[in-house]
C-alpha positions in Angstrom: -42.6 -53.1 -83.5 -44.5 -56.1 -82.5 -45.0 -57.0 -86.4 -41.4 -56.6 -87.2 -40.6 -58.8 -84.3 -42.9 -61.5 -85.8 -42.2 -60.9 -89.4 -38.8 -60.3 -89.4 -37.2 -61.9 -85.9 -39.6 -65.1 -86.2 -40.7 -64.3 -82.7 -44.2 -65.9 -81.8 -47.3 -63.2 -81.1 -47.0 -63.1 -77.3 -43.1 -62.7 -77.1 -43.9 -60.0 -79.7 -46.5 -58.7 -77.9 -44.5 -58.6 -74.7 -41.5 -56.7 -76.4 -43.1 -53.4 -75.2 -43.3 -54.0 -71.7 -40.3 -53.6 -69.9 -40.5 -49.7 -71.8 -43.6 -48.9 -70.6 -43.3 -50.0 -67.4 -39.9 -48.3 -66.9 -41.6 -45.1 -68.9 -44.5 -45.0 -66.0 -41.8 -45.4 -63.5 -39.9 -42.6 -64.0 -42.9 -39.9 -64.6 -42.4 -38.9 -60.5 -38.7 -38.9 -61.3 -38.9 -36.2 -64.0 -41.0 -34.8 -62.5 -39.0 -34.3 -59.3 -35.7 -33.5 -61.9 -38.0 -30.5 -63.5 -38.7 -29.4 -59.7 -34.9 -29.4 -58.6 -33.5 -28.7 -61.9 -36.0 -26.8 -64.3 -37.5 -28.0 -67.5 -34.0 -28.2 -69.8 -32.0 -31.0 -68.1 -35.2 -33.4 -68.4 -36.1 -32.8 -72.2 -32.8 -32.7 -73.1 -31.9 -36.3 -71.3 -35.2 -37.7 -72.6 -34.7 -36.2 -76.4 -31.4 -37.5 -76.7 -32.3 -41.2 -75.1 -35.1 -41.0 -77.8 -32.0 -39.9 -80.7 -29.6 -42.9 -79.5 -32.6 -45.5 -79.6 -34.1 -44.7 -82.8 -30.2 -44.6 -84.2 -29.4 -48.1 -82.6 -32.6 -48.8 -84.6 -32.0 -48.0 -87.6 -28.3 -49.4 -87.7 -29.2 -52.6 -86.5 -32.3 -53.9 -87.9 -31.6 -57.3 -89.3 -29.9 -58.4 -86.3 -32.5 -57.4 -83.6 -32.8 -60.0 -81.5 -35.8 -59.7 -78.7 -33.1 -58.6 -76.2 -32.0 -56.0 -78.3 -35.2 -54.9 -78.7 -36.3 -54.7 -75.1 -33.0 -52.6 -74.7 -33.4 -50.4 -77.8 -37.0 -49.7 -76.6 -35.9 -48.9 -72.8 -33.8 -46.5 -74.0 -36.7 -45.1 -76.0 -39.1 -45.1 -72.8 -36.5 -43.4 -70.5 -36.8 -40.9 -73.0 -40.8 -40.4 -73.2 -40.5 -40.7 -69.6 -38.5 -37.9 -68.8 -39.6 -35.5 -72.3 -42.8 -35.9 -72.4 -44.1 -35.0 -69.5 -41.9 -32.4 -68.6 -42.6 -30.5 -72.0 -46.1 -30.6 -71.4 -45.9 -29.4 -67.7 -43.7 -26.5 -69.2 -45.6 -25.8 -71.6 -48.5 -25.6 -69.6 -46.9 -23.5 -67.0 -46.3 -20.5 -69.5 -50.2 -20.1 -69.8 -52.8 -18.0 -67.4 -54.0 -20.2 -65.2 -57.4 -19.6 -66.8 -56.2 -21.3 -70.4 -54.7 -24.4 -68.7 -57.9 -26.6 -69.6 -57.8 -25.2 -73.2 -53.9 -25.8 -73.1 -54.0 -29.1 -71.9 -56.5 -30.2 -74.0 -55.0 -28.9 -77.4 -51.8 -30.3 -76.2 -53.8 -34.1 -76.0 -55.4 -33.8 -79.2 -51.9 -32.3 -80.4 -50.2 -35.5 -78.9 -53.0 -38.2 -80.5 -52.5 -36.4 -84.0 -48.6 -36.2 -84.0 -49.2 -40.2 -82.8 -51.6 -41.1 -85.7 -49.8 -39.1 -88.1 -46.4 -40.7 -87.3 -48.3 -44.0 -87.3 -49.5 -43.4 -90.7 -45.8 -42.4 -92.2 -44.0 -45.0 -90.5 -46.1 -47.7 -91.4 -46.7 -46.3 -95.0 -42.8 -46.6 -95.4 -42.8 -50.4 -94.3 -45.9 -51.3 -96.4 -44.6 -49.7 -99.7 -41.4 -51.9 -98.8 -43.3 -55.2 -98.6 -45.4 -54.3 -101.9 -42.2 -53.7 -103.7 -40.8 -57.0 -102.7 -44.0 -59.1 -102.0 -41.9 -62.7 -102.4 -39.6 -62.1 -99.1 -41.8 -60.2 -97.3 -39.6 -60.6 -93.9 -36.5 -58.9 -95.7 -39.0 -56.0 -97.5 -40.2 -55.4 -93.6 -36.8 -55.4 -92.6 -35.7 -52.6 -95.0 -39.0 -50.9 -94.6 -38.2 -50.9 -91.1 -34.6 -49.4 -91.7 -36.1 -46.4 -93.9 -39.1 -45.7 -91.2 -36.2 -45.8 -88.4 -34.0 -43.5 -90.4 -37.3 -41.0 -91.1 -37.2 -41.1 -87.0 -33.8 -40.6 -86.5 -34.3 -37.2 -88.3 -37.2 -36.3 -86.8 -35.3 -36.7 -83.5 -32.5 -35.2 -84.5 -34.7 -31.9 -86.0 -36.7 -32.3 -82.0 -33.2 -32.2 -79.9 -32.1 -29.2 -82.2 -35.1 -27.2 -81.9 -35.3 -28.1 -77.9 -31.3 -26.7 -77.8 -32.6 -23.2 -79.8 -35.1 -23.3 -77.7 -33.5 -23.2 -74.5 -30.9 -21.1 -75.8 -33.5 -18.2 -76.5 -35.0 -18.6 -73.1 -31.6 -18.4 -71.5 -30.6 -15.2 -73.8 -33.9 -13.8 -73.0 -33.7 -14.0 -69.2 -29.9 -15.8 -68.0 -31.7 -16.3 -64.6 -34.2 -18.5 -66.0 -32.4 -20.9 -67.8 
């Protein structure tokens, strides 16, 4: 993100740099909320708030990527925090919780390396995507990173939409397994 904001938006390496913060502050803000949300409410309210705030950001991205000003950013990227804020840690607190008490070491730690893999992978696709972009049109390479950009976004968009589908069946099956629980 910070290199399509300097690429593409013109924006200089610290305001780039700086695009990010406002999201990741708000994400570590909100980890006691969700947290108090999966208390009250259980684990479905949570993941499904935070995987569709995650849906509408990557959306707004995708549909808007030549006119992404820094503000528009910032707000496309809050709305992408919230959503890692109240998801992420609430699925891995679930998840957790359905283990003996005995695997939650081993649980927690394949669901790190799980989380670094999925992060590097995703890394790897996305940018991949952008970099065949600029290498097919190396003479405007802020337009080819622009359209690159649109293509990753749209590769996110479905993998969001595939991640609030299979958090609905999900739910779904626990609730037709044991209505009480849901």
């Amino acid at each position: 993100m910070p290199n399509y904001a300097q690429l593409v938006s013109h924006t200089d390496a610290f305001t780039a740099g700086c695009l990010l913060l406002p999201g990741c502050i708000i994400g570590a803000m909100l980890a006691p909320i969700s947290g108090r949300l999966l208390d009250k409410f259980g684990a479905q309210r949570p993941i499904l708030l935070g995987n569709a705030s995650i849906l509408l950001s990557v959306i707004c991205y995708s549909l808007y990527p030549g006119e992404l000003s820094s503000l528009l950013f910032i707000v496309f990227y809050l709305f992408f925090a919230f959503g890692q804020g109240f998801s992420m840690g609430t699925i891995m607190t679930n998840g957790l919780s359905q283990l003996p008490e005995e695997l939650n070491a081993d649980g927690n730690a394949a669901m790190n390396t799980l989380l670094q893999l999925a992060g590097a992978v995703g890394t790897a696709v996305i940018s991949t995507i952008v970099a065949t972009a600029q290498a097919a049109e190396p003479t405007n390479i802020a337009h080819a990173t622009m359209l690159g950009s649109r293509h990753g976004f749209f590769v996110l968009t479905v993998s969001a939409v595939l991640i609030l589908c299979c958090s609905l069946k999900v739910f779904a099956l626990i609730k037709k397994k044991n209505p009480a629980h849901a």
